[in-house]
N, C-alpha and C positions, 0 to 999 in steps of 0.2 A: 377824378374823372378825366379823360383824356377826347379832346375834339381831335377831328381829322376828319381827312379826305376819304370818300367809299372808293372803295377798289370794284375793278371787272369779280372780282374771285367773291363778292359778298351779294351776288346777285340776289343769290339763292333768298339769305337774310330781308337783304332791303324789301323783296316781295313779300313776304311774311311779314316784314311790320306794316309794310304800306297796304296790307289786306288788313292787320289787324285797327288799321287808324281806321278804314272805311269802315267796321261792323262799330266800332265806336262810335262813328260817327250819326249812326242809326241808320247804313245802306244795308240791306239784306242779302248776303252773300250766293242769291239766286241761279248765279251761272258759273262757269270757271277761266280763270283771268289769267291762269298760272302761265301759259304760254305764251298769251300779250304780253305783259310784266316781264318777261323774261328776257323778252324781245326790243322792249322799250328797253328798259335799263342799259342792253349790251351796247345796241345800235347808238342813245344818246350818249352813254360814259366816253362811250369808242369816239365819238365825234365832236364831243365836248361843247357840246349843246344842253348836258346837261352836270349840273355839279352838286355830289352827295353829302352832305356834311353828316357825321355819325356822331353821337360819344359815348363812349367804351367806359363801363367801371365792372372789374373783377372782369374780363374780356366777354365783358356780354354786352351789344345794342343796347342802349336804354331808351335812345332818341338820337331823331334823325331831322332833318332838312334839307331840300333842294330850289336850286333855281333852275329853270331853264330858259335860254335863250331864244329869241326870238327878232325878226327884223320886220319891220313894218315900214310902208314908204316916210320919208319924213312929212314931219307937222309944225305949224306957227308954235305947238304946243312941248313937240320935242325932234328936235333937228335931227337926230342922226336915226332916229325912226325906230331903233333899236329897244327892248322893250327885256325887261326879266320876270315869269313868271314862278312867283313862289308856291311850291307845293311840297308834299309828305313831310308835311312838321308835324311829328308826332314824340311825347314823350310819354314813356308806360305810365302808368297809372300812377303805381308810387315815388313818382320822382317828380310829378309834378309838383309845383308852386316854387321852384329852387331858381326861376329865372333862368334854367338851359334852352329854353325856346328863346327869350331876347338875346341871350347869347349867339344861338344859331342866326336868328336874326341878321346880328350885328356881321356875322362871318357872310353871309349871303349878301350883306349890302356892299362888303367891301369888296366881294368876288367880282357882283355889278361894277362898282367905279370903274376896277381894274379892265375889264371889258368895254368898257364904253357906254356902259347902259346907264339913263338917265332916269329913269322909271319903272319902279316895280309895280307888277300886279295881283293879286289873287284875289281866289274864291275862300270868304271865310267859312267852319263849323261854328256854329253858338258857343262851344265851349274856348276857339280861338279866339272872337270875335274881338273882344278885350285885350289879350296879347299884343294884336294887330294894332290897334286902335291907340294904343299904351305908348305902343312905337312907333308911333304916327302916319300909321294908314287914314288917310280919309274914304270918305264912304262916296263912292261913285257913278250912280244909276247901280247895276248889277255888280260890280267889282270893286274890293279895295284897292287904294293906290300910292304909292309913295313916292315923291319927287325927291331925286339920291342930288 
């Protein structure tokens, strides 16, 4: 298996998995997102606001992660105000249980350090919620949270 960095050119891909995470995740594919998606990915890749971590076996996606940046005014709680929101972790069906999510994970918290972020956040699925939790998200009114 190979991690790396998404590229602008893998758009197309990253929206195809990141729809495929949400019917997984039990949303109902009711409207069409393809042009949002398309729009998010280029605009965040391009301004590095947001960062795609992929991993490739036989050069096919299997799974993915991201973080994206965000700045918030500072807090007693974290001074530089700076905050990383983790989202589109998703690994296909049969590849999970192999620990490529803690992996991504792990690649997501150091992308944080290196940026200055002091705290990550997301929104768990019941099926990540353990992952999270494993790699020590605590549980926050609505949001998971991890002090980096």
């Amino acid at each position: 298996m190979i991690y790396r960095k998404a590229n602008i050119s893998e758009i197309k891909q990253l929206s195809e998995l990141r729809k495929k995470q949400l019917v997984d995740e039990g949303i109902e594919p009711n409207i069409d997102i393809d042009e949002e998606l398309k729009n998010f990915f280029y605009n965040k890749l391009n301004d590095g606001s947001l960062i795609q971590w992929v991993v490739e076996e036989n050069d096919e996606i299997i799974a993915t992660a991201a973080i994206v940046f965000y700045e918030f005014p500072p807090t007693y709680t974290n001074k530089t105000g700076k905050k990383g929101y983790v989202t589109n972790v998703y690994t296909k069906g049969n590849y999970r249980g192999r620990g490529i999510a803690t992996t991504l994970l792990d690649k997501l918290a150091e992308e944080a350090k290196i940026a200055g972020v002091t705290k990550l956040w997301l929104g768990a699925s019941k099926l990540g919620r353990p992952v999270y939790k494993k790699f020590g998200f605590k549980e926050n009114d609505s949001w998971l949270e991890l002090n980096l």
